[in-house]
C-alpha positions as CSV (number, residue, x, y, z in Angstrom):
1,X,-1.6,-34.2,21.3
2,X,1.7,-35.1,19.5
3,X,4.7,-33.4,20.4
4,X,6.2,-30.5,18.8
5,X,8.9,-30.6,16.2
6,X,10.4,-27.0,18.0
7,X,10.0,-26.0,21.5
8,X,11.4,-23.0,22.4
9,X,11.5,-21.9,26.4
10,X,12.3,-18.3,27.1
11,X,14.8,-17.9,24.9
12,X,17.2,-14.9,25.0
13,X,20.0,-13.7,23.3
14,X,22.0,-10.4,24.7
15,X,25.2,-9.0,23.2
16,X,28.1,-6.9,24.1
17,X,28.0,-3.1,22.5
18,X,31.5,-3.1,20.4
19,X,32.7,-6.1,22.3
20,X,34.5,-8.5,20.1
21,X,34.4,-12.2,21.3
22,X,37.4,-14.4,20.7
23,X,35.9,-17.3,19.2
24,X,38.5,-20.1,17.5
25,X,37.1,-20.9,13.9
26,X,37.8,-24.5,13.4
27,X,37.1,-27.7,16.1
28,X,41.1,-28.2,16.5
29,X,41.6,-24.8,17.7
30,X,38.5,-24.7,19.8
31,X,39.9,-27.7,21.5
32,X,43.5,-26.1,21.8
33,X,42.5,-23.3,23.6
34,X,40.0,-25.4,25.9
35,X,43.0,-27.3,26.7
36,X,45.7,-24.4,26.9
37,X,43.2,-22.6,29.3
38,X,40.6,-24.7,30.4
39,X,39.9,-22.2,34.2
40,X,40.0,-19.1,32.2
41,X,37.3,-20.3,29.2
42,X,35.2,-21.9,32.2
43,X,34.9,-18.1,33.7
44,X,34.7,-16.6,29.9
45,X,31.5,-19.0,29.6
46,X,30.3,-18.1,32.8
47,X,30.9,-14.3,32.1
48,X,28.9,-14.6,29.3
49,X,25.6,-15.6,31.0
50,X,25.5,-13.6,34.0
51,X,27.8,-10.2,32.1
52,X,30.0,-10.4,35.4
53,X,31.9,-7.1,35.4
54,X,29.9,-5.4,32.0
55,X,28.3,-2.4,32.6
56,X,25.0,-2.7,31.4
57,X,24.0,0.2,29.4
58,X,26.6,-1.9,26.8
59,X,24.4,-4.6,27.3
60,X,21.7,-5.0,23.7
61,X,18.9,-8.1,24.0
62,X,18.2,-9.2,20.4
63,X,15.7,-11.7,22.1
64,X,14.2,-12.0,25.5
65,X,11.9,-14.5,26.9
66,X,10.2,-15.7,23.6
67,X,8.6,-18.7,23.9
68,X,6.3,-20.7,21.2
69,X,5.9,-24.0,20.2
70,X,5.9,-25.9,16.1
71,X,4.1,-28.5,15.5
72,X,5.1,-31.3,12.4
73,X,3.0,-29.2,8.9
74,X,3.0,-26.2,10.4
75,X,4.2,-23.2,8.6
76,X,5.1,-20.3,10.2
77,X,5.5,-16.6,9.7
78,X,8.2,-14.9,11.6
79,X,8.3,-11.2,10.8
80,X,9.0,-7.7,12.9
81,X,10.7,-4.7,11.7
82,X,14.2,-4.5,11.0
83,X,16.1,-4.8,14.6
84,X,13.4,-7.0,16.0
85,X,15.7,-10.2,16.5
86,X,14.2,-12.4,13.4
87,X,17.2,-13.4,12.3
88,X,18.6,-14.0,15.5
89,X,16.3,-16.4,16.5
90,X,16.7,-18.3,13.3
91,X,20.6,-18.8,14.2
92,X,19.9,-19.7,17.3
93,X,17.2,-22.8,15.6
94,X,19.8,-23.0,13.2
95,X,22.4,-23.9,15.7
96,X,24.8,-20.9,14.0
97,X,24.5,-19.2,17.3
98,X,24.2,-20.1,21.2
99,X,20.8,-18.5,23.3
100,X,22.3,-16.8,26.6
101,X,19.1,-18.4,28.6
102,X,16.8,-20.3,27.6
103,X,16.6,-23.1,25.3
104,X,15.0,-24.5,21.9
105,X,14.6,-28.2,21.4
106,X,14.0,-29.4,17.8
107,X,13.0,-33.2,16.9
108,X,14.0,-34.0,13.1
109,X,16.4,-32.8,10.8
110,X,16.5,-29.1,10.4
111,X,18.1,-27.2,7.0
112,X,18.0,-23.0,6.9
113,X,18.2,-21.1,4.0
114,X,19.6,-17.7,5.7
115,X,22.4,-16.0,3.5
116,X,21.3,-17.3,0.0
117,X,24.8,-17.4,-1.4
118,X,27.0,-18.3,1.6
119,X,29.1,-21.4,1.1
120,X,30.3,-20.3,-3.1
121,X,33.8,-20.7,-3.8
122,X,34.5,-18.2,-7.0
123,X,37.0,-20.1,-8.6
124,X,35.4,-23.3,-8.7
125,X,32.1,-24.0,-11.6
126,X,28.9,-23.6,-11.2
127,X,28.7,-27.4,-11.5
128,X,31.1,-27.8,-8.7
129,X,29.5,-25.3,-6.1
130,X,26.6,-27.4,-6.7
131,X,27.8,-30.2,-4.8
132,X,29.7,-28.1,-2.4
133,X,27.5,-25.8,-1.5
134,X,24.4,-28.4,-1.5
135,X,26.8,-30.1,1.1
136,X,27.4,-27.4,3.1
137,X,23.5,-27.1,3.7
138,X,23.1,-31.0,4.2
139,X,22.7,-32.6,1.2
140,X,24.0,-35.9,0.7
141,X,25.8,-36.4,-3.0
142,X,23.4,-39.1,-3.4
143,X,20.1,-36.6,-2.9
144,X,22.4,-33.7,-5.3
145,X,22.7,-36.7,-7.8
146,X,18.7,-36.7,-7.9
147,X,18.0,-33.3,-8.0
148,X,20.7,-32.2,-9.8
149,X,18.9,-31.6,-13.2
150,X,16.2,-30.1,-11.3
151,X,18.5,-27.6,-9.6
152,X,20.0,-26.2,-13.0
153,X,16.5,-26.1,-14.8
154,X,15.0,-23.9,-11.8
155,X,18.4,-21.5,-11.8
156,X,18.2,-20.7,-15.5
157,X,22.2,-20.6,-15.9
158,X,22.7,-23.9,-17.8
159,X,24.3,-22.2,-20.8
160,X,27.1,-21.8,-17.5
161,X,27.4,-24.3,-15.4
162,X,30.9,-24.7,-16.2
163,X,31.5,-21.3,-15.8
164,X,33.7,-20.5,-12.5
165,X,31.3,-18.6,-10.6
166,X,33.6,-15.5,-10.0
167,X,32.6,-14.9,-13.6
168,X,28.6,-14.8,-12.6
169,X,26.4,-11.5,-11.8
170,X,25.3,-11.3,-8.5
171,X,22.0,-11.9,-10.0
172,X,23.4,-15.4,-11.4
173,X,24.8,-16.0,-8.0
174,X,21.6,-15.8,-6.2
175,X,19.2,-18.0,-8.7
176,X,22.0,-20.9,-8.2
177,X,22.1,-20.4,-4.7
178,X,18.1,-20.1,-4.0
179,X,17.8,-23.4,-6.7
180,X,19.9,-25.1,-4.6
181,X,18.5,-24.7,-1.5
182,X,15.0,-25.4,-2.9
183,X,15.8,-28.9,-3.2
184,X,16.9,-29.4,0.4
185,X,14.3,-32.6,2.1
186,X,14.5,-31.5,5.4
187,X,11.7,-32.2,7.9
188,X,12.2,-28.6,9.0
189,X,13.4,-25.9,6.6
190,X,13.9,-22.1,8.1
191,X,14.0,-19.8,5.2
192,X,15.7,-16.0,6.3
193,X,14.2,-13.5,3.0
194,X,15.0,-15.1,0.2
195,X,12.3,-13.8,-1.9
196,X,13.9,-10.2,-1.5
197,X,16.4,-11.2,-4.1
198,X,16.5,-11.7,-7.9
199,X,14.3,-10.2,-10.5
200,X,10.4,-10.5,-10.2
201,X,9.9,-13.1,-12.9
202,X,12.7,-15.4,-10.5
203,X,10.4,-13.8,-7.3
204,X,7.4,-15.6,-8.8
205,X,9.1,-18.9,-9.2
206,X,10.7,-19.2,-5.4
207,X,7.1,-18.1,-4.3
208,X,5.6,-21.2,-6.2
209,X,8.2,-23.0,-5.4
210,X,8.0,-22.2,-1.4
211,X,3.9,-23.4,-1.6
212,X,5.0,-26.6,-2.9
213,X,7.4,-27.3,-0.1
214,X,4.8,-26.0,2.5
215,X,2.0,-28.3,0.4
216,X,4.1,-31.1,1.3
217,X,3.8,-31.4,5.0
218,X,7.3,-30.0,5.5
219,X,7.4,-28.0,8.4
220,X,8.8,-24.6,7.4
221,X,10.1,-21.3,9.7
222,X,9.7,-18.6,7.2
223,X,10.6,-14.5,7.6
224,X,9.9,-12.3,4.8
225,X,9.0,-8.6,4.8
226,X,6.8,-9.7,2.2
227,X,3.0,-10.0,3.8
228,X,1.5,-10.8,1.0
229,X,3.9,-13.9,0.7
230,X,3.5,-14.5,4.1
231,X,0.0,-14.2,4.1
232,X,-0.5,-17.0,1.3
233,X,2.4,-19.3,2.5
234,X,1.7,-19.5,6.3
235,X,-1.0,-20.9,8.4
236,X,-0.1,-18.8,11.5
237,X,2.3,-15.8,12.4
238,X,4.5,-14.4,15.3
239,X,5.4,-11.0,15.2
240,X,8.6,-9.8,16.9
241,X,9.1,-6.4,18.5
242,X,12.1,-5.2,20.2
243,X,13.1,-8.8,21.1
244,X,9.7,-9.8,22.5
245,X,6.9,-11.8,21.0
246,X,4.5,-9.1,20.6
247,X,1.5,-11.3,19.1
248,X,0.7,-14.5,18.0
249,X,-1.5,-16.5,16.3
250,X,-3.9,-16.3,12.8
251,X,-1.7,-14.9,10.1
252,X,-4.0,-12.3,9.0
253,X,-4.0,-10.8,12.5
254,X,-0.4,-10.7,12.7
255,X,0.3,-8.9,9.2
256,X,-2.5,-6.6,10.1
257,X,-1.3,-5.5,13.9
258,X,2.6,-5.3,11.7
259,X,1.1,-3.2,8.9
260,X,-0.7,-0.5,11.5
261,X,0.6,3.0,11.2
262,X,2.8,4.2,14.1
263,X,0.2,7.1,14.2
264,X,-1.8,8.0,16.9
265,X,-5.2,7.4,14.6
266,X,-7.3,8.0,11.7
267,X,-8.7,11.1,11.5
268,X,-6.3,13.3,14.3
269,X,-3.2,13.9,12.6
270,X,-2.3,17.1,13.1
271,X,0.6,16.5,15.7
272,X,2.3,14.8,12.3
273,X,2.2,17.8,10.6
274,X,3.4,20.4,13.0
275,X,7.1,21.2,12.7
276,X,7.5,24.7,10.8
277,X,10.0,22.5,8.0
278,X,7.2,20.4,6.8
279,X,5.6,21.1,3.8
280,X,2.4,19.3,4.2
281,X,0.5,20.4,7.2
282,X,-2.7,18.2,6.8
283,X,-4.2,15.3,5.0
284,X,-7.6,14.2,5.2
285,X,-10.2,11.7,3.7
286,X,-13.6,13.6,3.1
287,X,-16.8,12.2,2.2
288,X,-19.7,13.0,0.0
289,X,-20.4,15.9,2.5
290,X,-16.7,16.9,2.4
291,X,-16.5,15.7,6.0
292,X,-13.7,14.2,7.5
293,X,-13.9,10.6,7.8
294,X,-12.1,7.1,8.2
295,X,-14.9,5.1,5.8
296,X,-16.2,5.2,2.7
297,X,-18.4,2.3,1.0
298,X,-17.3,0.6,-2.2
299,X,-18.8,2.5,-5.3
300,X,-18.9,6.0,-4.0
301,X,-16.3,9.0,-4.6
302,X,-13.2,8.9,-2.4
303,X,-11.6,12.9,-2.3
304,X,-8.1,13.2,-0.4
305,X,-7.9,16.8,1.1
306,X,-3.8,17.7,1.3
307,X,-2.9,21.2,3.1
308,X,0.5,23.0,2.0
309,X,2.5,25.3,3.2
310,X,6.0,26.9,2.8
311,X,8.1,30.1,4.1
312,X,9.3,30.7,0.8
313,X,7.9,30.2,-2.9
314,X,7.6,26.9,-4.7
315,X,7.3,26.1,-7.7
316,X,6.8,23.2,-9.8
317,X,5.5,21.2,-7.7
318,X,3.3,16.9,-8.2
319,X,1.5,15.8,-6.2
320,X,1.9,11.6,-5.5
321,X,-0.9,9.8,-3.8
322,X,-0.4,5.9,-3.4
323,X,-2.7,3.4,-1.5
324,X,-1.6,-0.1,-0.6
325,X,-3.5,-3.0,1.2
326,X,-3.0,-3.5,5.0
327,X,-1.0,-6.6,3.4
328,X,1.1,-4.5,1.7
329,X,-0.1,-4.6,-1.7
330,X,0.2,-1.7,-3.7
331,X,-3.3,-0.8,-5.4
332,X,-3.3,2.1,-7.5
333,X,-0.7,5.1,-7.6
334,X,-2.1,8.4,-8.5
335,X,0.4,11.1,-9.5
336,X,-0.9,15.1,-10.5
337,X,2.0,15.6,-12.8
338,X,1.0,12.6,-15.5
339,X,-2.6,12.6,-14.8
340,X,-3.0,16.5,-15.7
341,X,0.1,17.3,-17.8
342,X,0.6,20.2,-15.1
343,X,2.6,21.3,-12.4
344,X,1.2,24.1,-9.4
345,X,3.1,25.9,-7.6
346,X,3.1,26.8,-3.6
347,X,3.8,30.6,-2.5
348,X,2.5,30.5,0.8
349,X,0.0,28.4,1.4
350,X,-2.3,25.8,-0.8
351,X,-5.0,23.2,-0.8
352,X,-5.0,20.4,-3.0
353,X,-7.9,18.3,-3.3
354,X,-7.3,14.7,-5.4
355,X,-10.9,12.9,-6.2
356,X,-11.5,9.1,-7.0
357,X,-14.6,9.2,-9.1
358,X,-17.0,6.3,-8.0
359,X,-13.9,3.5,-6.9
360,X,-14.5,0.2,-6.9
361,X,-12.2,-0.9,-4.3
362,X,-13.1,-4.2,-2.1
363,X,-14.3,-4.0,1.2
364,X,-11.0,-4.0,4.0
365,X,-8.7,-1.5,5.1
366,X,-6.3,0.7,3.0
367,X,-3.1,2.5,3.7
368,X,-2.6,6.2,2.1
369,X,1.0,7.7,1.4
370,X,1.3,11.2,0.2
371,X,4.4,12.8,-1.7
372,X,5.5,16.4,-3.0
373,X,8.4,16.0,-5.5
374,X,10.0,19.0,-7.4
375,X,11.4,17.9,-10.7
376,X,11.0,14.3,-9.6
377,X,13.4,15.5,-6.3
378,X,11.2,14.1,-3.5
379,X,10.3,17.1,-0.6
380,X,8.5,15.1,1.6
381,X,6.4,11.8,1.8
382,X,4.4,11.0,4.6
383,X,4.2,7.0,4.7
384,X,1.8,5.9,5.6
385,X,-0.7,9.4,6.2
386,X,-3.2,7.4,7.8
387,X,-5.0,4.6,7.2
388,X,-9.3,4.2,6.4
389,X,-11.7,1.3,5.7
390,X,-13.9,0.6,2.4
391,X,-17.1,0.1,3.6
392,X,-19.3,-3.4,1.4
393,X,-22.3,-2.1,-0.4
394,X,-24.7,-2.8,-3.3
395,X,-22.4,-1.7,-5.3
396,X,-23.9,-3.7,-8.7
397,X,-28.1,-3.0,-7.1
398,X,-28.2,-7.1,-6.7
399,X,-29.3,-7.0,-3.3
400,X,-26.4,-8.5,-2.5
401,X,-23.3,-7.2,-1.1
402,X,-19.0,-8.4,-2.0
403,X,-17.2,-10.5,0.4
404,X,-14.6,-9.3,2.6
405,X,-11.4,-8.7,0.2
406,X,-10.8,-11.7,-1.7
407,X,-9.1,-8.9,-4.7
408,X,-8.7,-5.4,-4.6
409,X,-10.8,-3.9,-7.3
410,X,-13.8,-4.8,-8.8
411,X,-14.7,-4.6,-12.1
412,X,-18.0,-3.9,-13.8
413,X,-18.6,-7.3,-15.5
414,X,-20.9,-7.8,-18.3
415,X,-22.4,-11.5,-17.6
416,X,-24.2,-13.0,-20.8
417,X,-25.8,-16.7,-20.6
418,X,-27.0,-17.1,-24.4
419,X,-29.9,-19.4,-24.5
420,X,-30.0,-20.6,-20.5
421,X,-32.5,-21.1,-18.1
422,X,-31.8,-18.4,-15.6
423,X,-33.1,-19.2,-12.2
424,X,-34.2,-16.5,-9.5
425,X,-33.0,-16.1,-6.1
């Protein structure tokens, strides 16, 4: 087996609650203090490991004992919720930061993309911060030179490129800083969130742009919020919780175990609903029967039943109902007030029933958010309510049934092969 192009080994990273660390910001003064006080930074460094004399509760791990391993092509999903120490690890591989134990050995030149901006002087051109900033990351003027028409094209911002950049939007900012760093011909590239920024249209082009670079055997560290991004970019995922590697492995089974609703389950949500101040007080997914249930197979009626209740009249009142994929793809979003032209109102108590006549949603699992809103002034919204499967079925009486979700919805085709043989099954 060749060897990996990262190896990280129980890596951890702890820091000091509202300490500040006195750390000298350019080599000369590193080495003037080293120097100065070379006994006293020897028992800083120390300190620092082993948190002589810090009281513990002070103490916050942003990483503790993660350990994986890269291999050269592989492309890599890194995500977790906010807090769980993404970004720190990606400092740490990016050399910004130092691990407190642990290390992470990486073979082959290594660019990161994790502040899309950082490195812009304001009053110099956009030509200028081209090269500077294209330095900064670890471009040599030589591979700028090259790629320089390239980078300009892909920002958009031609018309000023000799524009001092203090003069640019912050949308401006970012599509020269992402073009940039899309050039970069690293053998490793860590990318922090970059396609959280710009408008969608510029979204679309850094997503195309990232498959190229993870088409061309590039490997790439990638963290994104995004999991439909993730899902199409990556060939394997590691999901962070609370510092800890908390799964590993196929992509799809790491967005899915990230996308699951903190919940306790499906159908037994009534310990969601039971403070006095809420306003909804139940939501369920019936079936044909008006059962309760957590399936329903493609092609029949899908009927959400939503319980309110207040101490004091309402009135006024939408109802919003969205559902998204369990890779966070938003699939329809079903709202009372535009769909009716009316508005209820709530005096005590209420029971709303919303029905889905006949869906044709693909077989997988779904997420359901439900939201009250008063004049457009949200009262609640329970994200996610719970989640429930589509069910595969002969949904078009062919005998046979739709794959696992390839798409969301589908349509009702009409298929017409004017003067061909037609061949049975």
């Amino acid at each position: 087996m060749t060897k990996p192009l990262i190896s990280v080994e129980n890596l951890s990273k702890a820091y000091r609650i509202g300490a500040k660390e006195d750390i000298p910001d350019t080599l000369a003064s590193a080495a003037k203090t080293w120097l100065k006080s070379p006994f006293k930074n020897f028992k800083k460094l120390s300190r620092l490991n082993t948190f002589e004399g810090t009281d513990t509760r002070n103490i916050h791990w942003a990483l503790k004992d993660v350990s994986f391993k890269v291999q050269e092509g592989e492309v890599i999903g890194i995500i977790g919720h906010n807090g769980a120490g993404k970004s720190t690890l990606l400092k740490i591989l990016s050399r910004i930061t130092q691990p407190t134990k642990g290390r992470a050995v990486i073979q082959g030149r290594i660019s990161s993309l994790l502040e899309v901006g950082t490195g812009f002087h304001p009053e110099l051109s956009g030509r200028e911060n081209i090269y500077m900033n294209g330095t900064i990351l670890g471009m040599k003027k030589v591979e700028i030179d090259r790629n320089f028409d390239d980078i300009v094209d892909f920002s958009g911002i031609g018309k000023f490129l000799d524009t001092p950049i203090k003069r640019y939007s912050s949308g401006m900012k970012v599509r020269l800083a992402f073009s940039i760093a899309a050039y970069l011909e690293p053998e490793i590239l860590v990318i922090d969130e970059v396609l959280a920024v710009g408008d969608q249209e510029f979204q679309n082009k850094c997503l195309g742009k990232m498959q190229d670079v993870a088409k061309s055997g590039r490997t790439v560290l990638f963290v994104s919020h995004n999991m439909a991004a993730v899902e199409s970019l990556c060939t394997r995922g590691i999901l962070l919780k609370n510092g800890s590697i908390a799964l590993s492995g196929r992509v799809a089974d790491v967005t899915t175990e990230y996308l699951k609703p903190k919940g306790s389950g499906n159908l037994d949500q009534t310990a969601r609903f039971k403070s006095e101040d809420t306003l909804i007080r139940d939501i369920q997914l019936l079936n044909s029967n008006n059962e309760p249930t957590d399936a329903i197979a493609t092609g029949s009626d899908i009927c959400f039943s939503i319980k309110l209740q207040s101490d004091h009249p309402l009135s006024n009142l939408t109802l919003r109902i969205v559902l998204t994929t369990d890779n966070g793809i938003r699939v329809c979003n079903c709202n009372s007030r535009i769909e009716t032209n009316q508005l209820f109102d709530v005096k005590q108590s209420a029971a709303v029933e919303a029905r889905l006549t006949r869906q044709r949603l693909a077989p997988g699992k779904y997420l359901v958010a439900v939201g009250v809103f008063h004049h457009g002034e949200e009262l609640q919204n329970v994200d996610p309510a719970f989640t429930f499967e589509i069910l595969a079925s002969d949904i078009f009486g062919t005998g046979l049934l739709p794959s696992s979700r390839k798409a969301v919805y589908l349509p009702e085709c009409e298929w017409i092969f004017p003067g061909l043989p037609i061949s049975s099954n």
